[in-house]
N, C-alpha and C positions, 0 to 999 in steps of 0.2 A: 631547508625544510626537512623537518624527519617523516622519517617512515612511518605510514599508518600503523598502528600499535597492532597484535594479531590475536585471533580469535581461533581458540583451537578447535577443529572441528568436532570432537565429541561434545562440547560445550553450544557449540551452532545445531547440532544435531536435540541437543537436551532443549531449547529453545522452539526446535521445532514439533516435540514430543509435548510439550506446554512442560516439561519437568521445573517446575520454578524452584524449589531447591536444591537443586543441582546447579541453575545459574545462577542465584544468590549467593551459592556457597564460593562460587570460583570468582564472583562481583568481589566479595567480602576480604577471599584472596589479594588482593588489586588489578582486577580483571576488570578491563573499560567497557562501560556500556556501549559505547562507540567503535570500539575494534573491530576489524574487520578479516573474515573469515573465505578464502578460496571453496567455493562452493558448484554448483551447476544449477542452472533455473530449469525453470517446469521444463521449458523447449528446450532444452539438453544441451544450454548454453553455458559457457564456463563463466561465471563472474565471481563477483565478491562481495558479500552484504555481511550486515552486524546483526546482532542478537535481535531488533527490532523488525527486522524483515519479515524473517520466520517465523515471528509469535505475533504478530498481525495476520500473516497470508494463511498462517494456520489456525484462527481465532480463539485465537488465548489473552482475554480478557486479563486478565490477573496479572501476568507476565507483563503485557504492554502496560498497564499501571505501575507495575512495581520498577519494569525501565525508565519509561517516565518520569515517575519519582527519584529516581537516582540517576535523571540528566540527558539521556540518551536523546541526541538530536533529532527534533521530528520530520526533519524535511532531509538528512541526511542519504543522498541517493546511494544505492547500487553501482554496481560497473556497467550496468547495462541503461541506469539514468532512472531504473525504479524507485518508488518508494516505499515505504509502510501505507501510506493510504491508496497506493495503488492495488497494492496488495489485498490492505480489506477490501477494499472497492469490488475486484473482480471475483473474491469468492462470497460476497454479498453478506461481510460480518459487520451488520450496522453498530451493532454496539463498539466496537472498533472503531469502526470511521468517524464515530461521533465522539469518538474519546482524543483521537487523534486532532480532529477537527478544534476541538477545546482545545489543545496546548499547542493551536498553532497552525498546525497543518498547512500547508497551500495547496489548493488544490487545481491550481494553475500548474503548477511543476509539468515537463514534460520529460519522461525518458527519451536516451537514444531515439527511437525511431518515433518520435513525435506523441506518444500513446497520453493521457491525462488519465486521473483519480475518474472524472465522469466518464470518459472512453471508455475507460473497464469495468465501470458499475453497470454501462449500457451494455458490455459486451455478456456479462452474468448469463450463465446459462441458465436460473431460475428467475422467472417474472419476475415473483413477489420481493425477491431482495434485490433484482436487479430496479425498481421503480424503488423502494427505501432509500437504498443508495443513495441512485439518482436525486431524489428530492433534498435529501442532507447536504449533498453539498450544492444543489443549486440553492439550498437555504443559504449557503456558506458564500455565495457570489461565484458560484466556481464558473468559468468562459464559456458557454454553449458552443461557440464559437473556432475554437481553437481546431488546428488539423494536425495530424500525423503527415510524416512526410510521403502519405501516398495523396496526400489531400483528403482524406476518410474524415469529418465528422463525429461527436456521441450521438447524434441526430442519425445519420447517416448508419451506423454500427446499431441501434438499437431500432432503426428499420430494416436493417440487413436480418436481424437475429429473431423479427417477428415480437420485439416484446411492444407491446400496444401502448402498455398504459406508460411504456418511458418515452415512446413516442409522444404522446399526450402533455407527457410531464415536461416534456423538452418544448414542443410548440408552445404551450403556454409560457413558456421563459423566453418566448420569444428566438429560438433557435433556428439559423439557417437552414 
């Protein structure tokens, strides 16, 4: 098996800026939607994502269509086991997660340490996009269910974090 193809950091960084012709231009080069780029996550952790991470978790619309449209795996995780809809999920970019959702998405996926697309929609530090979220993908069938390996719930995170009405949105889905 070969080596993940690589994604040069100024190019991951143009990604995360929404610059879409700058990663069009280096796509066009033979630059893979899919490569993948040595980076650090929010928590100042070292991993490795492709062009799709960054232009979800930073809500750029345009960019996550134009990957999209030219192939970019939607369920392709991170080194840390994230995804792109975990990503919109937690900074509450519904229009994202409902694009993601359309070609595929799972929203069962779990990173490393147990976290799902609803976990992070409930953890949203704003209400209002943290209950949108929520509702998207439990329209999607997303698990109520599912734990992090501390045993933490989206039920459970989005009583911790006081948002009411995801609390709401979870018991009526029938969530532990």
């Amino acid at each position: 098996m070969s080596a993940p193809a690589s994604l040069p950091f100024e190019i991951h960084r143009s990604a995360q800026r929404g610059e879409l012709q700058k990663v069009v231009k280096w796509l066009r080069k033979g630059g893979q939607t899919d490569a993948f780029c040595a980076t650090t996550a929010a928590e100042g952790q070292p991993t490795t994502a492709t062009l799709l991470h960054p232009a979800a978790g930073r809500g750029h619309l345009e960019m996550v269509r134009e990957l999209l449209k030219r192939g970019a795996s939607v369920n392709l995780p991170d080194s840390l086991g994230g995804t792109a809809l975990m990503g919109a999920a937690i900074y509450g970019h519904l229009s994202i997660v409902l694009v993601l959702l359309q070609h595929s998405a799972n929203p069962d996926l779990q990173s490393n340490k147990g976290g799902t697309a609803l976990m992070e929609a409930a953890h949203n530090r704003h209400d209002e996009a943290c209950e949108a979220c929520v509702q998207a993908l439990l329209r999607a069938k997303a698990n109520t269910n599912l734990q992090d390996i501390d045993g933490i719930t989206a039920l459970m995170t989005a009583a911790h974090k006081g948002h009411e009405a995801c609390v709401k949105a979870l018991l009526r889905a029938k969530a532990n």
